[in-house]
Phi, psi and omega in degrees: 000135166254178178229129158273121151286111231065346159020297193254009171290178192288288147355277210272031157267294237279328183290341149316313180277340189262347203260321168271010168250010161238036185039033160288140169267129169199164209254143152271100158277134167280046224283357169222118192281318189276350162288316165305320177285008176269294193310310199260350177343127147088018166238132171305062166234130206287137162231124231225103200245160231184120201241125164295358183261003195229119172287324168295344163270339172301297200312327193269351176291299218268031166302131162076034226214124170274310239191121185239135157245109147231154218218070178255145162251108151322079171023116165090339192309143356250051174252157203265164163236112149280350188280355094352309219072035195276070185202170214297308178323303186284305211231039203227279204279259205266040161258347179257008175280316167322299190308297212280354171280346161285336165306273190336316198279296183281019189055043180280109189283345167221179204185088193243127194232121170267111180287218157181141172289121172122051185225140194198147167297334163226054174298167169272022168217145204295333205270014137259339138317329199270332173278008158295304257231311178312278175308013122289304160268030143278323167275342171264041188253039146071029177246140153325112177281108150213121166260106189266121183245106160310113207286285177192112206276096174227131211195164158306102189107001183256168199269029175216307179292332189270347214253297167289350154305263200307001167256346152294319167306333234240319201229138169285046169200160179260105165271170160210150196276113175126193194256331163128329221274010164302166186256141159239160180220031169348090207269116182275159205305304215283293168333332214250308175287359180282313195293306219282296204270355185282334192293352184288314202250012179255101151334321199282319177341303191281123190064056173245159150260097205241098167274161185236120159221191168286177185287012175210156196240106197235126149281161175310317180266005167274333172297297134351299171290331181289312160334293194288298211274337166293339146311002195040041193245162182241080180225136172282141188271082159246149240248120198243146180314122155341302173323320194289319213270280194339310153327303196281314148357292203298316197288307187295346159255028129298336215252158188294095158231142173334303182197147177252146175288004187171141187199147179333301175292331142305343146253346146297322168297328177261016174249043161251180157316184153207095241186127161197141159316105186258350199299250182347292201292337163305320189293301192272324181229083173290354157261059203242115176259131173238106186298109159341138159313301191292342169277310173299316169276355178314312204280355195194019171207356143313116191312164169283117194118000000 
């Protein structure tokens, strides 16, 4: 049995789903159970339900469980609520140190961890320090290992590329927050689970560190223009100062809200780099095709016709 964490998420659904079109018996934890089995409806998938913040429930989710992949996410991610404990630190760092001492405890023998490039012990930003503190204790928690760490991830469902789709639809102009000119390496989805699940059955995988992006090194505002034309769309691209969306971040965590919608630090994760190093991963998976931007959004963002 595998068990996914993160499951119902952007990642750790399409792996799920591709782990169960190869006839794998496999399990999702969950904290809301019947929305998965709602998420997953007419597929042989287990559902289990199991919070990264309650370790006992970790322990009681991974019973009978060979193989733990996890792909955990906070809610909202990535801007954090501590007051949840919704935050890289609580469910990055030590929700998967939970996980993997429940692994231990049920005799879970591999252990595949979706990271992120740029994860270090003294990176300059605490949510790649808190999957560094993850990805230590995973290796030292005595399991076959692969930790893959991803560059900037876009696929059908995801929360960031599709979000200027949809602002493309809606508006004559493209903002985009910053100077644009971060280096991006956009890695499609469908690549990142080819990895994700091929690494269970690659010998070269095991107890390896991979990072993954695409085959080009693009800026923000070129990623955009590949966006817009594969869209068939026409928007001038403007550019609103950082500084601003940061204010409004900073002001919206004075005010009582359920969840913010953007915090300081959310924008510095989405104006920073996004880069990874492929070197390790050719090495394990030498015939491993890493898809073109423009092909890749080709599949799920061309008009029709």
């Amino acid at each position: 049995m595998i068990l996914v964490t993160g499951g119902t998420g952007f990642i750790g659904s399409a792996v799920v789903r591709t782990l169960a079109a190869q006839g794998r018996p496999v399990a999702v934890l969950s904290t809301h159970p019947e929305r998965a089995r709602q998420q997953f409806a007419g597929l042989p998938v287990d559902i289990r339900q199991g919070d990264a913040r309650d370790a006992a429930s970790l322990t009681a989710a991974a019973t009978g469980v060979d193989t733990i992949i996890s792909a955990m996410q906070f809610p909202n991610f990535p801007v954090e609520n501590p007051r949840k404990g919704y935050t890289f630190m609580e469910i990055d760092a030590r929700g998967n140190e939970r996980l993997v001492a429940a692994g231990q405890a049920a005799g879970v023998r591999t252990f595949v961890y979706l990271s992120g490039a740029g994860a270090a012990a003294a990176a300059p930003y605490h949510w790649f320090r808190a999957k560094w503190q993850a990805e230590e204790a995973i290796r030292a928690g005595g399991m076959r290992y692969t930790i893959i760490r991803p560059s900037w991830v876009y696929g059908p469902g995801d929360k960031s590329l599709n979000r200027f789709a949809a602002l493309a639809r809606r508006l004559p102009v493209m903002p985009v927050i910053g100077s644009g000119r971060q280096r991006m390496q956009p890695v499609f989805l469908d690549d990142v689970v080819r990895v994700v699940t091929g690494s269970l059955d690659m010998p070269a995988a095991a107890n390896q560190t991979l990072e993954i992006g695409g085959p080009e090194v693009l800026s923000m505002n070129d990623v955009l223009r590949v966006m817009l034309e594969v869209m068939g769309k026409r928007r001038p691209l403007v550019h609103v100062p950082a500084r601003l969306p940061r204010l409004a971040g900073t002001l919206m965590g004075l005010l009582p809200l359920p969840s913010r919608p953007l915090s300081p630090d959310a924008v510095t994760f989405i104006t920073m780099d996004a880069l990874a190093d492929t070197t390790a991963l050719v090495r394990a998976f030498p015939d491993v095709r890493l898809t073109p931007l423009r092909e890749g959004l080709r599949t799920y963002l061309a008009p029709a016709g």
